[in-house]
C-alpha positions, 0 to 999 in steps of 0.5 A: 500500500501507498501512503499518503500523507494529507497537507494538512497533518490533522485531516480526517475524512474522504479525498478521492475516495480515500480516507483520512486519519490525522492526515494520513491514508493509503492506496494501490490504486496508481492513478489516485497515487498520481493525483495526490501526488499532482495535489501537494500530498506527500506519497511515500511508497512501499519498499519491494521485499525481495523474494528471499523475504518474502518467502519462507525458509525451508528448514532442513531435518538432516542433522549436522555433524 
C-alpha cells in the first residue's frame, strides 16, 4: 500500500475516495497515487521485499555433524 500523507497533518475524512486519519491514508490504486501526488500530498511508497523475504525458509531435518 501507498501512503499518503494529507497537507494538512490533522485531516480526517474522504479525498478521492480515500480516507483520512490525522492526515494520513493509503492506496494501490496508481492513478489516485498520481493525483495526490499532482495535489501537494506527500506519497511515500512501499519498499519491494525481495523474494528471499518474502518467502519462507525451508528448514532442513538432516542433522549436522
Amino acid at each position: 500500500m501507498t501512503r499518503i500523507i494529507a497537507p494538512n497533518r490533522s485531516y480526517t475524512g474522504v479525498s478521492a475516495g480515500v480516507a483520512f486519519l490525522n492526515g494520513e491514508g493509503s492506496t494501490d490504486n496508481p492513478r489516485l497515487v498520481e493525483w495526490f501526488r499532482e495535489h501537494g500530498y506527500l506519497v511515500e511508497e512501499p519498499e519491494e521485499k525481495s523474494r528471499e523475504e518474502v518467502k519462507p525458509k525451508a528448514r532442513s531435518r538432516k542433522k549436522e555433524v
